[in-house]
N, C-alpha and C positions, 0 to 999 in steps of 0.2 A: 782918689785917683780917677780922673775919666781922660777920655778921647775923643775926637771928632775925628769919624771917617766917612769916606767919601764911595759911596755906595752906584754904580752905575747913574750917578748925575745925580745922586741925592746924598743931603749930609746926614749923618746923625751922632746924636750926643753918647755916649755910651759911658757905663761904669759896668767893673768887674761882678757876676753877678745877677746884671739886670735883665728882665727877656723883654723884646719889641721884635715890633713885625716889619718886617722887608719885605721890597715889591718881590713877587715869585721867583725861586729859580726848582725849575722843573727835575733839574738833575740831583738836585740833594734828595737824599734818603734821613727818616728820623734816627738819629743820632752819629750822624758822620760829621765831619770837623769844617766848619769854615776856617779860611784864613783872609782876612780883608789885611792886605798891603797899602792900598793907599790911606795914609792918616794924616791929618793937616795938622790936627792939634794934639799936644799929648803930655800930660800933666805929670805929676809926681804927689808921694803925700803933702808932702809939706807946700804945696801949693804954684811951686814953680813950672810955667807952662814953656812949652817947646814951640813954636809955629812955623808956620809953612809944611811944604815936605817934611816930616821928621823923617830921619835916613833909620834906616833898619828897622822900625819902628811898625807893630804889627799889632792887631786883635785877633784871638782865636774864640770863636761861636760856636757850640753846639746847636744843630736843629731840632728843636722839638716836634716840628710839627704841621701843617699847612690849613690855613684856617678862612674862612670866608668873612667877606665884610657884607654890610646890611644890603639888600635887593633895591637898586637903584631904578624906579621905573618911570619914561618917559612915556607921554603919549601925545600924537601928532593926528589935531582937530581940523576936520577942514568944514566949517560952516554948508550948509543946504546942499550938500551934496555925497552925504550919507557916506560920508570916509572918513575913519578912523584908523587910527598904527596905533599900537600897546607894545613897546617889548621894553625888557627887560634885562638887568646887567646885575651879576655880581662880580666884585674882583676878588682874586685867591691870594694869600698872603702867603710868608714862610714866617713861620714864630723859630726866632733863635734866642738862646743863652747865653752871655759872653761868660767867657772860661776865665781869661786871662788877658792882662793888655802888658804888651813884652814892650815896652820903649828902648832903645836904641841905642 
């Protein structure tokens, strides 16, 4: 059984289960409940899938956790005239659990 939900302009694939990382949300604490309502696709065991809107149709996430991705660093060279910029970026994820996918 998986899903396809539609995460603030991003898809993702999901089964009952599986942990991945989602762009940040600041307000989650570790171990409070997601509920993602919008889902496009939403499957059954036996293989039968639902598309578009599925109505009623939902995932619930546990947070694990909020974790960094690798240090993305840029630098901005400017030839004979002794200027250089170095900075640096990392982005912050939220690691969730999916609990359960309730199809509709």
């Amino acid at each position: 059984m998986y899903a396809i939900i539609n995460d603030r302009g991003k898809q993702y694939k999901v089964r009952t289960g599986e942990q991945f990382c989602i762009d940040l949300k600041a307000d989650a604490k570790v171990g409070d409940d997601l509920e993602f309502d919008n889902v496009l696709v939403c499957s059954d065991e036996s293989g039968n899938a639902t598309f578009g809107s599925a109505a009623n149709a939902k995932v619930v996430a546990e947070v694990k956790g909020v974790i960094k991705d690798k240090k993305c660093v840029t630098i901005k060279f400017r030839r004979r005239k002794a200027s250089m910029r170095k900075r640096g970026h990392r982005e912050r994820y939220t690691k969730i659990k999916v609990k359960e996918i309730i199809a509709g």
